[in-house]
C-alpha positions as CSV (number, residue, x, y, z in Angstrom):
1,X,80.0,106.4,124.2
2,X,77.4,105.0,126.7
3,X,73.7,104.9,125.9
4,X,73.3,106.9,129.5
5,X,72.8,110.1,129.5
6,X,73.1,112.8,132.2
7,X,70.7,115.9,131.8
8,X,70.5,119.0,133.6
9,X,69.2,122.4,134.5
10,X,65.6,121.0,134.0
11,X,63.0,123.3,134.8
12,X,60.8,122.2,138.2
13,X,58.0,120.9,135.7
14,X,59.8,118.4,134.1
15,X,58.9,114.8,135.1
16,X,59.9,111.6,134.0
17,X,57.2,111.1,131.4
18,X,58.0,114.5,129.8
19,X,61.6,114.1,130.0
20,X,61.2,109.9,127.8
21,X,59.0,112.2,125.3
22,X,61.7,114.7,124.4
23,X,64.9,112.4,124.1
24,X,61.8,109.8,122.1
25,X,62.1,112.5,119.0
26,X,66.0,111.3,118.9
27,X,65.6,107.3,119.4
28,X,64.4,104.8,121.6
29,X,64.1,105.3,125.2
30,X,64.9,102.9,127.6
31,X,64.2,104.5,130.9
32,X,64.2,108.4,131.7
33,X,64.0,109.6,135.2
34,X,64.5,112.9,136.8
35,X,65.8,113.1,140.3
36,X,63.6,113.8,143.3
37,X,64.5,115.2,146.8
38,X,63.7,112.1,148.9
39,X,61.7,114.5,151.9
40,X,60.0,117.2,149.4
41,X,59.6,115.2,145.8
42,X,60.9,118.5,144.2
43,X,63.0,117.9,141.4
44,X,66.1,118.5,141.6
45,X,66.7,120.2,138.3
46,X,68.6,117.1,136.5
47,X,68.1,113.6,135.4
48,X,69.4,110.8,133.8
49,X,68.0,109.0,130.1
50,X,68.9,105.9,129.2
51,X,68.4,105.4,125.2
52,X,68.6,101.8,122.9
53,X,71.7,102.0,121.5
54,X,75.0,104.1,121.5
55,X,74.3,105.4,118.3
56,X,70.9,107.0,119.2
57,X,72.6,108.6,122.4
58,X,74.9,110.3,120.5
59,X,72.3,111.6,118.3
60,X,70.1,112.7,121.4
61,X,73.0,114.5,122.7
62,X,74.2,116.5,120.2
63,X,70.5,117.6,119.4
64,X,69.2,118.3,122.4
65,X,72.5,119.7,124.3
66,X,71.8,123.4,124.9
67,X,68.3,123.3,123.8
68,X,65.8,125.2,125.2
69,X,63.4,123.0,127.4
70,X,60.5,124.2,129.5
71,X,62.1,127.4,129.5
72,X,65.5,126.7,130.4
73,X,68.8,125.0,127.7
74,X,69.6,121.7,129.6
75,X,72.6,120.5,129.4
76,X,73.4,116.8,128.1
77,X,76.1,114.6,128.7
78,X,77.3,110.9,129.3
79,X,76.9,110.3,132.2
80,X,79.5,109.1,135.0
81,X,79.7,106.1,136.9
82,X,78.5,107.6,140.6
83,X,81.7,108.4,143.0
84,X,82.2,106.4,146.1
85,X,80.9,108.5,149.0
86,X,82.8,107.2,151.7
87,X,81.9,104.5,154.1
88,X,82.1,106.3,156.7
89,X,78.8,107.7,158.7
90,X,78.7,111.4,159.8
91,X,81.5,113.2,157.5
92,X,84.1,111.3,158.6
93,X,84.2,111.7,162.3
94,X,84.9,109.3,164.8
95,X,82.8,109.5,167.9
């Protein structure tokens, strides 16, 4: 188990500092952040929470997983190392 977390379907008012105080309940937060468009700083409905230890990640999960937060039950989940995009520029295409 890693102590990242993946956590989605978080409602538009979510921000970081909201999103550290509901995983704190469950154990010690490193770093929680949820994930902006880069042109319109709208959320982008998920986000990723970094706690202490395995243990306490665990423990975050399994209580907050489904629960109902600013209206909507996010989903958590370890997350995944990030997938190579490509090196390529422009979809692929050669110009």
């Amino acid at each position: 188990m890693s102590r990242k977390l993946y956590v989605g379907n978080l409602a538009g008012e979510i921000d970081d500092a909201s999103l550290r105080k509901i995983f704190a309940e469950h154990g010690a937060v490193d770093s929680a952040e949820v994930i902006k468009d880069r042109i319109t700083s709208q959320s982008k409905g998920f986000g990723f929470v970094e706690m202490s230890s395995n243990g306490e990640a665990q423990a975050a999960m399994s209580a907050l997983h489904g629960s109902e937060q600013g209206g909507r039950p996010i989903k958590v989940s370890e997350a995944k190392p990030r997938e190579s995009r490509g090196g390529s520029f422009g979809g692929g295409r050669r110009f």
